[in-house]
C-alpha positions, -999 to +999 in steps of 0.1 A: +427-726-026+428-760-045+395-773-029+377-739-044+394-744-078+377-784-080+346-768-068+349-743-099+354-768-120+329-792-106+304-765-113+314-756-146+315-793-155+276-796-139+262-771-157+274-780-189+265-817-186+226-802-178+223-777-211+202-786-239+225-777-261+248-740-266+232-713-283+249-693-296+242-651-297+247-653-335+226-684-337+198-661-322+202-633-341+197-656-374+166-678-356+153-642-351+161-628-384+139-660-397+114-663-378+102-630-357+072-616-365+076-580-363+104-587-392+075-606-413+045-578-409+075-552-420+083-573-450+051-577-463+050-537-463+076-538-479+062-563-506+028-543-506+056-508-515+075-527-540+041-538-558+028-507-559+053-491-578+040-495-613+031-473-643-001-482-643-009-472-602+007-435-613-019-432-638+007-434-672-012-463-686-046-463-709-077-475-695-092-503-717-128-511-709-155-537-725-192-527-725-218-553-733-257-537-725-292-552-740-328-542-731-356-553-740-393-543-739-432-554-747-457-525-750-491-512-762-482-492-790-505-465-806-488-437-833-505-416-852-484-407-886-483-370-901-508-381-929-534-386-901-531-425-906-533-445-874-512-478-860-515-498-830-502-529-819-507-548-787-481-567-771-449-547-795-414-562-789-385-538-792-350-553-784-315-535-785-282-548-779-246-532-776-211-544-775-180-527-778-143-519-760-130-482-755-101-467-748-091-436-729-060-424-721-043-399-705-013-385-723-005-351-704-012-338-666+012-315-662+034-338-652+011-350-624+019-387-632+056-386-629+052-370-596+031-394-582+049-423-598+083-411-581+062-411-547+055-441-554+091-455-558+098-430-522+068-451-503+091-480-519+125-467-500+107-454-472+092-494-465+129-504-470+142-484-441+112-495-420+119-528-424+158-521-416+148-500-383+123-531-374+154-553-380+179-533-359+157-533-331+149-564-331+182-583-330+195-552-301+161-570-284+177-606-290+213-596-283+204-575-248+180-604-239+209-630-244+241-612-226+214-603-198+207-637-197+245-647-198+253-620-168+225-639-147+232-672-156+269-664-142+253-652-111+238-684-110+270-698-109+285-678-081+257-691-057+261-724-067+299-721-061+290-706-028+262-732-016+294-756-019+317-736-004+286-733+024+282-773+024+320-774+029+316-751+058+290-770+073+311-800+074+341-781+087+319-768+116+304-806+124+336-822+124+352-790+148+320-793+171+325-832+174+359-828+187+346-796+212+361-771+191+329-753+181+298-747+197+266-758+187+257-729+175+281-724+149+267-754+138+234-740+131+243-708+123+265-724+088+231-741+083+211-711+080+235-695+061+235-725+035+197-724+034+198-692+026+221-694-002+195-724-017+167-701-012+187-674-034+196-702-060+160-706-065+150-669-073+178-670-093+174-696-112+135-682-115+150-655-136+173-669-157+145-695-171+113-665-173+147-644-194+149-680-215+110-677-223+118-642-234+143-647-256+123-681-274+095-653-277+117-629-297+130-655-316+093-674-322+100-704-317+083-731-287+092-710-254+100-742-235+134-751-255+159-750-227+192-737-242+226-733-226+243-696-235+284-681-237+302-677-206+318-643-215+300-611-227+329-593-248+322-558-255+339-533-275+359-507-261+369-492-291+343-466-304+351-433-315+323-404-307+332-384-340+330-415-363+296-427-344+280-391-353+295-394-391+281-430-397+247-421-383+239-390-408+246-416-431+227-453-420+206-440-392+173-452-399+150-423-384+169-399-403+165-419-439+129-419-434+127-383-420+149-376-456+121-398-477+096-378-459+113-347-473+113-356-509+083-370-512+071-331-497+088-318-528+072-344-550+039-330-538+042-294-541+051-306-580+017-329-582-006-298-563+010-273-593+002-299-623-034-288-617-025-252-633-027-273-664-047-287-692-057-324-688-050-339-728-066-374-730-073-399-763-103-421-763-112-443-790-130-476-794-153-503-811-188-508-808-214-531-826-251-526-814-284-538-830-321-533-823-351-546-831-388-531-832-424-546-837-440-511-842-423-481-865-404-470-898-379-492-887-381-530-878-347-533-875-309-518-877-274-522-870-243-505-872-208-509-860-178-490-865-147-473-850-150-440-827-120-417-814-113-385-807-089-360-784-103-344-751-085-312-731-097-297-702-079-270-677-092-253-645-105-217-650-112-214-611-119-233-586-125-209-559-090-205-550-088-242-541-056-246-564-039-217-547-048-231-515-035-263-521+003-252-533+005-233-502-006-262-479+023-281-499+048-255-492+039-257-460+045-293-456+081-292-475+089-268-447+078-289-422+098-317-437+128-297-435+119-286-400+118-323-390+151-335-402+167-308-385+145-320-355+160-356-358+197-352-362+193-329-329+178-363-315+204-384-328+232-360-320+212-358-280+210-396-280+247-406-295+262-378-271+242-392-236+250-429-246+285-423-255+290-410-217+271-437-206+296-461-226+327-445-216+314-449-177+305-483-178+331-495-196+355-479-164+332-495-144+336-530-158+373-519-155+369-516-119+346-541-110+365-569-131+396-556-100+373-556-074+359-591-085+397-605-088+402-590-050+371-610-035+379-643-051+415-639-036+403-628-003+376-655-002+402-682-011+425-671+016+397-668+043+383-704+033+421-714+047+417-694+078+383-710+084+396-746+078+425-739+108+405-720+133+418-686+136+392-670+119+350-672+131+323-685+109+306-649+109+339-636+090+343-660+063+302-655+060+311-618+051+338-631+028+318-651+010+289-626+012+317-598-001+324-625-030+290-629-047+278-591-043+315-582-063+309-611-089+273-596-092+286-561-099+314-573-122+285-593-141+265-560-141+292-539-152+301-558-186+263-562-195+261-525-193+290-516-211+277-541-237+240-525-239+257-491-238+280-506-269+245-517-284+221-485-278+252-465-299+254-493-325+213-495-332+212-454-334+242-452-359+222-480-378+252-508-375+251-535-352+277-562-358+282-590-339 
């Protein structure tokens, strides 16, 4: 039992002495936060919503426009005046030039432009929560990644431990067969048995380094950093179903957007009925022109001068077009309602079949953290056994055998209890760390 605790140890000490440096899971949740790409594309939809909220995209503001035209011309010119006289010229100029700056402005839609400039500020809130379901799901991407990682890495560990406890067994069996106590055999059949645990150490360790590359990628950053991770994966046992259903009607991010979807359904039945009335809209502005002419009464003119003046217009009929639209709006704002209902069902499904799945995993690790206590007892008494004789080398191979499969399951068992905890956290919209 001492030998296997310095082997522990040794391996604990190895391992630490080869990592790059510890990472921790809230250090790569924040290198995520910073730096995944998914996060960036939904912020800069979220800028694009935030810019677009203005007065002026809602169509509250005046136009202001500047017009600058000239034209000019060179012509055979023949007239013939009402006293019968006659005039021609060959090659007649005629030049004309205009410059001014108008103004037209809207001033009543029937409320059209507060509609549209409240949808406007929706799209905004409706980008927010995108943003915050893009961020949810990625750090329950980065945190799943890193415990799986942890729970394989500890595997890795176990096989390790047990290709020394194998080496140790290998030395006890040579020593024993040198002094006739064991048979050749024995001798090679410890030998396949540590080869075998080698081979094992190298698929594992396969995985743990491709679940490394995977979790760089999620953070962005150069996939080759080698990283060391926690030891434990602590879950929380603690979550109530009732308060789970309560704080999702209020944070979960499909059913804020589903509720955005909703308003902005009402905000468009109110746009489609502005068209039942008159459009009021100012204009005014400056203009200066000038012409020139070779040929006519007159050679030249100018004026300049202010214009302005009040338009209104309103549909007569359209051919039922307006009518046609409300009810298509209606019929949205019912679907919108029909949705949300649709959601909570789905969040009340998925919150009800993952709490189950919590509460049986986290029995499970319950279990398997017994079962896992029970193996590394019975392996440490069986290693004694072996060391005196009374036991063969097949039966402390199923010790040791017994020993890694329970530390697997054990290892299993808390990572799913943890992504059960986080599958519940991400739907209620909450994950802590």
């Amino acid at each position: 039992m001492k030998n296997l605790g310095i082997i522990w140890l040794l391996m604990l000490a190895c391992s630490g002495s080869q990592a790059q440096g510890l990472l921790t899971v809230q250090e790569a949740v924040e290198i995520a936060l910073e730096n995944n790409y998914e996060i960036k594309l939904s912020s800069n939809d979220l800028r694009i919503a935030e810019e677009n909220v203005t007065y002026g995209n809602a169509g509250m503001l005046p136009n202001v426009t500047g017009n600058f035209s000239q034209s000019n011309s060179v012509q055979n010119s023949r007239q013939t005046q009402s006293n019968g006289d006659e005039r021609s010229l060959r090659n007649a100029k005629n030049n004309s030039m205009s410059v001014g700056v108008s103004v037209g402005w809207t001033i009543f839609d029937g409320f059209g432009m507060f509609s549209r400039y409240d949808q406007l500020k929706e799209l905004r809130k409706q980008g927010e929560f995108e943003l915050k379901k893009t961020v949810l799901t990625t750090v329950s991407d980065v945190i799943s990644t890193y415990y799986t990682i942890v729970e394989q890495q500890n595997l890795l560990l176990a096989i390790d431990s047990s290709i020394n406890i194998s080496k140790e067994r290998l030395k006890t069996a040579e020593n024993r067969f040198s002094i006739g106590k064991a048979s050749r055999l024995e001798v090679l059949n410890v030998q396949v048995n540590l080869n075998e645990d080698e081979s094992s150490r190298l698929r594992q360790a396969d995985v743990v380094k491709n679940l490394k590359i995977n979790l760089n990628s999620l953070m962005a950053r150069e996939l080759s950093i080698d990283f060391d991770v926690e030891r434990d994966v602590e879950y929380d046992d603690t979550l109530i179903f009732e308060d789970l259903l309560q704080k999702a009607r209020a944070h979960n991010p499909d059913l804020q957007i589903i509720a955005v979807n909703k308003r902005m359904a009402e905000l468009e039945v109110k746009r489609v009925r502005a068209g039942r009335y008159p459009v009021i809209r100012l204009t005014t502005g400056y203009n200066l022109s000038e012409s020139e002419s070779s040929l006519g009464f007159v050679s030249s003119s100018n004026s300049r001068g202010l214009n302005y003046g009040v338009t209104a217009s309103i549909n007569l009929f359209d051919g039922f077009n307006q009518r046609r639209n409300e009810r298509n709006a209606k019929i949205q704002l019912e679907s919108a309602d029909l949705l949300i209902q649709q959601q909570d069902l789905m969040v009340r499904t998925a919150i009800s079949t993952a709490f189950q799945t919590y509460q049986t995993n986290l029995s499970l690790a319950r279990l398997e953290d017994n079962n896992a206590a029970i193996a590394r007892q019975n392996l440490n008494i069986t290693l004694e056994k072996y060391r005196i004789g009374t036991i063969s080398a097949v039966e402390f191979r199923d010790a040791q055998e017994n020993f890694i499969n329970a530390i697997s399951r054990f290892n299993s068992a808390r990572l799913q209890a943890k992504l059960s905890e986080l599958q519940l956290k991400e739907i209620i919209g909450n994950i802590d760390l």
